[in-house]
Structure formats: C-alpha cells, structure tokens
N, C-alpha and C positions, 0 to 999 in steps of 0.2 A: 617398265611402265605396264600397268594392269591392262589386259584385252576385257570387251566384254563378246560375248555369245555372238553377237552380229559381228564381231572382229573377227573371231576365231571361225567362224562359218565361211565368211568370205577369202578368209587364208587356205582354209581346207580346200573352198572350190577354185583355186587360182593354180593347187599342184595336185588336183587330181579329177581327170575326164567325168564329165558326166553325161550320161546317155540318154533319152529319152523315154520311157516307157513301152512305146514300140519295140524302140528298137533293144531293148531290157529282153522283152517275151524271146524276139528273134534269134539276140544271141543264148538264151537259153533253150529254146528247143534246137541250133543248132550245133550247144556244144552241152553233150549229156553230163559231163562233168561240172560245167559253171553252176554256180552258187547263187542264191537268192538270198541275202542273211538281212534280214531284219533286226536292227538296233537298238530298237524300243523297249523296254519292261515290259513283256508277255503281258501285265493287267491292263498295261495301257495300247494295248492294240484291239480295235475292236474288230468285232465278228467279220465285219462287210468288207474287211483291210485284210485280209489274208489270200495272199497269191497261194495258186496251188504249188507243193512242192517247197515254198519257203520256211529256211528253218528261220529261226530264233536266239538269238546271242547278244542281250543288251551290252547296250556302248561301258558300262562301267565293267562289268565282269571280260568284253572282248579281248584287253590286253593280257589278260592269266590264258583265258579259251585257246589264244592263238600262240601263243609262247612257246616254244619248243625247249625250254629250260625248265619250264614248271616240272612237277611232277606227274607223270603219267595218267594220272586220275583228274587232276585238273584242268587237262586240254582237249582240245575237241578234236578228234583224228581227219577231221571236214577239211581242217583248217591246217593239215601239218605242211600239204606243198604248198610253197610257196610261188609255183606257177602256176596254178589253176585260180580261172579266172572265177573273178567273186565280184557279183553287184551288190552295194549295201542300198538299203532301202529304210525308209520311216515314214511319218507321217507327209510332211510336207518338203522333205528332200534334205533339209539343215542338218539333222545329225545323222544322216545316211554321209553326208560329203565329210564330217569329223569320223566318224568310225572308218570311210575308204582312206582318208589321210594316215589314220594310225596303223592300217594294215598296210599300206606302202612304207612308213617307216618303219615296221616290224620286216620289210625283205617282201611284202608281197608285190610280184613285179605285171600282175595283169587284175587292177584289181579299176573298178570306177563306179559311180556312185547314181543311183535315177533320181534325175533331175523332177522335180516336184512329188516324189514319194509318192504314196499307195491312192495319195490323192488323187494324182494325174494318173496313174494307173486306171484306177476307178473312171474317172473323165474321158478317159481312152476308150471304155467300153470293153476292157480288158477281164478276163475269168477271175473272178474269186472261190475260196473255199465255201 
C-alpha cells in the first residue's frame, strides 16, 4: 500500500525520540561530540535558520554520507560512529524525524530528531548564525 509524506512522517516520529529545541542547545553544549545535522538541501535553508556549529547533510545524499560500506571518499567521517549522539533538524521538524529514523536503521543507537525544526528553534529565542 503506498504511504504518503504525512504517513511516512508520523511512522518516523513513533520510533524515534524527539527533543525539544531547548533541550536540543543543552544536550549540545553538554556533549561536545553531539551533532546538529541538518537535512535540508543547503539552497533551501535560509540565512536566519542556521544554528551555530550545524553541519549540513541533505536527507537524499544522508544514506551514501552515513554508510560505512561506501567508499571512503563518499562518507562523512562525522558520521562513522555509530554511538555518538546526533540531533537531525529541518525546517519544521518532518524530515529532521525521516533522516533520525534512517540513521537509527543505519545502526545509529543515540540519534533523535528537534521537534518543530529551526522553527522552533528560532521561537525559542535560540542563537543563529
């Protein structure tokens, strides 16, 4: 049976945590190693949406990025352990929670997703670039 976007959004957010904005900032300054990866196509993030420190790994190229079978050159070394914790982020949360789904069936076992994206971030009152 075909899913559509809203199917597939809400299956991602049922097997993997999502955390609040806050509390997104908190567990990144208190663990220097966690990740801020944003899922987006770089064109389509704009200026006022970029947290500091967050890298960049759109959701279509993430599963080559994160692969540890690709070839050397096609992977992102950010992404080789598989315990280091990774929050995905987007505009408004939806494919921050499909890219954290795919990196937990890729083996990543501390990974979860901010709930309403760079949005809520921003709404927070949160630093941007």
């Amino acid at each position: 049976m075909a899913k559509t976007f809203r199917q597939m959004v809400q299956e991602a957010k049922a097997e993997v945590p999502g955390v609040s904005p806050v509390e997104a900032q908190r567990r990144l300054q208190e663990d220097p190693d966690a990740l801020l990866l944003e899922v987006r196509d770089a064109g389509n993030i704009p200026v006022d949406e970029r947290a500091p420190n967050m890298m960049n790994i759109s959701l279509g190229t993430l599963p080559i990025r994160a692969d540890l079978e690709v070839p050397e050159d096609r992977r992102d070394p950010r992404l080789q352990d598989r315990s280091r914790q990774v929050i995905t982020t987007c505009g408004l949360g939806n494919l921050a929670a499909m890219g954290a789904r795919l990196l937990k069936e890729m083996g990543f076992t501390n990974v979860s997703y901010m709930e309403g994206g760079m949005q809520a971030w921003k709404d927070a009152g949160l630093p941007t670039d």
